[in-house]
C-alpha positions as CSV (number, residue, x, y, z in Angstrom):
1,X,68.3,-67.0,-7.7
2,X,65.9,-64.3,-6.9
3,X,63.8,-65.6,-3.4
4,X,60.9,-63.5,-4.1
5,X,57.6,-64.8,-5.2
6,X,55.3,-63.6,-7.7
7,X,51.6,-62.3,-7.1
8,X,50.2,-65.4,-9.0
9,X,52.7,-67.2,-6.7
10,X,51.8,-65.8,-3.1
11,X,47.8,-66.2,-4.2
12,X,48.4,-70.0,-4.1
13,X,50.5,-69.7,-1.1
14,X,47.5,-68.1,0.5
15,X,45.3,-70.3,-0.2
16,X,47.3,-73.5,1.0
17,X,48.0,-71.5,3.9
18,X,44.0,-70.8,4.6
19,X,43.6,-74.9,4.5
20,X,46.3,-75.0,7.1
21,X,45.0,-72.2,9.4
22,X,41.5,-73.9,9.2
23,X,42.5,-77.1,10.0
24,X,44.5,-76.2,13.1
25,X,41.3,-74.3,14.6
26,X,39.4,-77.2,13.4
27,X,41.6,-79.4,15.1
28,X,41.8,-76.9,18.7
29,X,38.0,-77.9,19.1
30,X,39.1,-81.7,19.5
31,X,41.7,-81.9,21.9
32,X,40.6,-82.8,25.0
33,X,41.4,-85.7,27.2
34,X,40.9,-88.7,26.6
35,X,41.4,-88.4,22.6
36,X,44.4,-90.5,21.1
37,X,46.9,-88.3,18.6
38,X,46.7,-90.7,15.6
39,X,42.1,-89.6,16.2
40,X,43.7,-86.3,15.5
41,X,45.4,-87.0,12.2
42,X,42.8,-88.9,10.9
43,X,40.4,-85.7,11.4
44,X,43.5,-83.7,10.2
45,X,43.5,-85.7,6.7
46,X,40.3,-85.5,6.0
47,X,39.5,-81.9,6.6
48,X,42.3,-81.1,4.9
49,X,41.1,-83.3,1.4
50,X,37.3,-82.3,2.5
51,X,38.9,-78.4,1.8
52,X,40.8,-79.2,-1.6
53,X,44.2,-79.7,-0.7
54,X,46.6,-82.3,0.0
55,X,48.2,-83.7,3.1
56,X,52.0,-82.2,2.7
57,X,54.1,-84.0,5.4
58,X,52.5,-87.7,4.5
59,X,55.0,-89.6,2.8
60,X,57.2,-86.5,3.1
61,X,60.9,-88.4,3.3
62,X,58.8,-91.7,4.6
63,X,56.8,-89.8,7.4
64,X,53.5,-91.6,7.9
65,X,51.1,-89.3,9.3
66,X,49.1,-85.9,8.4
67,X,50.4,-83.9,11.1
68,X,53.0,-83.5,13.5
69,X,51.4,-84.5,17.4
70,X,54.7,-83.8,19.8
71,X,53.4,-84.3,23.3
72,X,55.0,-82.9,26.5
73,X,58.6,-83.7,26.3
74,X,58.5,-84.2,22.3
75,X,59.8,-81.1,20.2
76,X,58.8,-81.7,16.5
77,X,58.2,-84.8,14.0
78,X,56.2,-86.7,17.0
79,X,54.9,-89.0,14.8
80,X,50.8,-90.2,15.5
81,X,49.9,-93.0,17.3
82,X,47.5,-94.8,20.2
83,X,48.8,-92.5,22.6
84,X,46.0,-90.6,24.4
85,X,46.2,-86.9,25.4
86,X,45.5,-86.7,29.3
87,X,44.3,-83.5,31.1
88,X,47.5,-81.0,31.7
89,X,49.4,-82.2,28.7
90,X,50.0,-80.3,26.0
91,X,50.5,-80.9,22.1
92,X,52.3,-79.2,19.4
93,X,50.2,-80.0,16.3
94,X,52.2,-79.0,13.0
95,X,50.4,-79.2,9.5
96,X,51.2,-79.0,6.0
97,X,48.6,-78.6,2.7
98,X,49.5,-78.9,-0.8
99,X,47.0,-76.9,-2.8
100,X,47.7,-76.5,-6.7
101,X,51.5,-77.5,-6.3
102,X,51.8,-74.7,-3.5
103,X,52.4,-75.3,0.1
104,X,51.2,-73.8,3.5
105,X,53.0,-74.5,7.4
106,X,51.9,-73.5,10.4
107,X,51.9,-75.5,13.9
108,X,50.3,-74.1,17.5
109,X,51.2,-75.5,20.6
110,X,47.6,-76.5,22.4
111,X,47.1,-76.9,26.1
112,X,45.1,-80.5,26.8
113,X,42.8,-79.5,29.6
114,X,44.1,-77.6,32.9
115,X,47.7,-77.4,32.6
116,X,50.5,-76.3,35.1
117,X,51.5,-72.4,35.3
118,X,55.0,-73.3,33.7
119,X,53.3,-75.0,31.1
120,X,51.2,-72.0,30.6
121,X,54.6,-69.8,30.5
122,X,56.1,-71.5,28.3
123,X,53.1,-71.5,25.6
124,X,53.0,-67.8,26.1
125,X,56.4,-66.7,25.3
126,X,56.9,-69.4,22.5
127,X,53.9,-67.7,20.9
128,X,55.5,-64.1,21.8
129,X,58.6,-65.1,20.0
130,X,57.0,-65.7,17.2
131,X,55.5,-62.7,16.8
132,X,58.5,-60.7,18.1
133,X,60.2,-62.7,15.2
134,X,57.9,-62.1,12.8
135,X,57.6,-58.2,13.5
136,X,61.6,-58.2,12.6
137,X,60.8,-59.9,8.6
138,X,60.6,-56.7,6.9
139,X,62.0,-55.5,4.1
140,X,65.5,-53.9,4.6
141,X,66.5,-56.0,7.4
142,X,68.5,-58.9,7.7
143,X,67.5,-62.9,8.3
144,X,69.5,-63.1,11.8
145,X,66.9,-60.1,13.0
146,X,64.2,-62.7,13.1
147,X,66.1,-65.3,14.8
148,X,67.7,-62.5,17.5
149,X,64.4,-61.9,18.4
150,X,63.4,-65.1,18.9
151,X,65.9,-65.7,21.1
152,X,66.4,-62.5,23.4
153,X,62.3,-63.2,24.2
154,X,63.1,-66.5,24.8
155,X,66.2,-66.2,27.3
156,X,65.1,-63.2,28.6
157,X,61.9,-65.2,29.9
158,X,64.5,-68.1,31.0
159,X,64.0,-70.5,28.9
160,X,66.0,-71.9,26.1
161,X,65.4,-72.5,21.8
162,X,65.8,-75.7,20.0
163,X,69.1,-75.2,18.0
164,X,69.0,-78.6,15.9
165,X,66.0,-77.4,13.7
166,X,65.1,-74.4,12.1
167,X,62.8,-72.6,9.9
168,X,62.5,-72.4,6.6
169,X,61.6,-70.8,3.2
170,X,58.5,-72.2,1.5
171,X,56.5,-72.0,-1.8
172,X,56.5,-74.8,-4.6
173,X,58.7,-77.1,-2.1
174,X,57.8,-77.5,1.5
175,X,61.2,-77.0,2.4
176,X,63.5,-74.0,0.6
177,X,65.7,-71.6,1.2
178,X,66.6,-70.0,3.4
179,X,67.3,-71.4,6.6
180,X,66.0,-69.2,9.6
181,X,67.7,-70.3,13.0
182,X,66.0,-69.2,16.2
183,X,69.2,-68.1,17.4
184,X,72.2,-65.4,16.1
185,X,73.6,-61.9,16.1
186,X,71.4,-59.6,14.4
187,X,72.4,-57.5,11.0
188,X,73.2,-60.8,9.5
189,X,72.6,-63.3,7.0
190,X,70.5,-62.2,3.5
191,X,69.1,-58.8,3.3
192,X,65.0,-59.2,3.4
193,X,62.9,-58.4,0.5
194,X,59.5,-57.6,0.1
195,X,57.7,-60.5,-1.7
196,X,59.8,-63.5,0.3
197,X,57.5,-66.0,2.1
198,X,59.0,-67.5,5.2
199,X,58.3,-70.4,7.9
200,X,59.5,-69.0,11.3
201,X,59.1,-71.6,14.1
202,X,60.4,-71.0,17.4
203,X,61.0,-74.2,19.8
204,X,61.5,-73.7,23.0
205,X,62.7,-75.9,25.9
206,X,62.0,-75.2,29.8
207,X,65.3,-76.5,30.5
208,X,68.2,-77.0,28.0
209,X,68.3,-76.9,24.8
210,X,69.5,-80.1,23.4
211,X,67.0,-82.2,21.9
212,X,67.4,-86.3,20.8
213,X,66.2,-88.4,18.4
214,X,64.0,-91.3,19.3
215,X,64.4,-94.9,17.8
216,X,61.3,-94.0,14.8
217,X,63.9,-91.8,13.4
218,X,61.5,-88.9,13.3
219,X,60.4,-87.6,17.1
220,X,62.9,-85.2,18.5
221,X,62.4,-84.7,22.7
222,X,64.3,-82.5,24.8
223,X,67.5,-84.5,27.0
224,X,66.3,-83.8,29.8
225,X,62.8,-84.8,29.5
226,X,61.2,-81.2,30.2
227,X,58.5,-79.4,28.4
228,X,58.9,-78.2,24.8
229,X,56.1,-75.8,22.8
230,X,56.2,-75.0,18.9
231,X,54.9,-72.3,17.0
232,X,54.9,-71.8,13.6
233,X,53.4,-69.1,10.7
234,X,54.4,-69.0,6.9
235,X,54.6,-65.2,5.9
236,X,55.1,-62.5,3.4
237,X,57.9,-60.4,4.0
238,X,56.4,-56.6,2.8
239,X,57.7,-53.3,3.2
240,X,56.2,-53.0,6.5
241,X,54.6,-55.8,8.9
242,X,54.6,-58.8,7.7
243,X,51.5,-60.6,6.1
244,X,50.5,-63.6,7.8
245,X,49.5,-66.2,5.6
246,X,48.4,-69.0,8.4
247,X,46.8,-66.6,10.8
248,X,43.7,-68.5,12.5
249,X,40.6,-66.5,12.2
């Protein structure tokens, strides 16, 4: 099965994406201290039906809210609630939009307030692995480039990525394939083709990598209770740099 998208295809994933991409800056505006996560996914679901589209992740497999809100320690899938950001946290927000049966991702990892240098650090090279990532999803090269790249930033800046969850593929299903790791050997894995939309999502961990799941079945936080950031974009692999789909303007 051919993992390439049409052009009447990658038009609808642009547009979810766009509903994604607002909503996140949208979103930037409101975290502050003092503001409780599950405030945040209210505003999240209703700018994102206020725009057209539909809330992907609610209901997704039984997950209640609009967003992912992973606080501090949490990794993905935290899971909104009464909990209220406080100054020097910081938050991975993660949102999904159906729009016309075609889906967008992206998440940002926002600081809350005036957070610690190593908090700071850690946003900045999660958000540099991405892109390194990203500049490796070209045409002609192979999956495990994106996910070396990822990871050599990453380790190289001494931290460490989330090897439980990965990214993804992603057009009429939130979820398809193929799976991109954060983590491998490059000149691996499928050869990229022009016209192939992927999820890349680093998560990195100040200290190691191994991540748990908490009671609600959904919020992943690191073992050792250190900080974790989370950046994700949706893309179109081309011929030369990749097309951003989710890119906040």
């Amino acid at each position: 099965m051919s993992l390439k998208k049409t052009k009447s295809e990658l038009a609808k994933l642009k547009k979810a994406n766009i509903i994604v991409a607002k909503t996140l800056k949208f979103l930037k505006a409101k975290i502050k201290p003092g503001i409780t996560t599950i405030e945040l996914d209210a505003q999240a679901e209703n700018f994102i039906r206020k725009n057209g589209g539909i809330p992907a992740f609610k209901g997704y497999h039984g997950y209640p809210g609009t967003i992912c809100a992973s606080v501090n320690e949490e990794v993905v899938h935290g899971i909104p609630g009464g909990r209220m950001l406080l100054d020097g946290d910081i938050i991975s927000v993660d949102v999904g939009c159906e729009l016309a049966g075609y889906f967008g991702d992206s998440a940002v990892t926002y600081p809350v307030g005036s957070i610690s240098q190593e908090a700071r650090k850690l946003l900045d090279v999660t958000r540099e692995s991405l892109l390194k990532g990203i500049n490796m999803a070209r045409a002609g090269n192979h999956l495990s480039d994106i996910s070396h790249a990822v990871q050599s930033h990453v380790e190289k800046e001494g931290f460490s990525v989330v090897r439980d969850f990965v990214g993804h593929g992603i057009g009429s299903s939130l979820h398809e394939e193929p799976q991109i790791p954060n983590f491998g050997k490059p000149g691996q894995g499928i050869k990229l083709e022009a016209g192939m939309v992927l999820a890349i999502e680093p998560m990195v961990n100040v200290g190691t990598a191994k991540v748990v799941i908490l009671e609600d079945d959904w919020t992943a936080v690191t073992m050792d209770k250190k900080l974790s950031a989370h950046f994700e974009h949706t893309i179109c692999v081309t011929n030369a740099v990749a097309e951003i789909f989710s890119k906040i303007k």
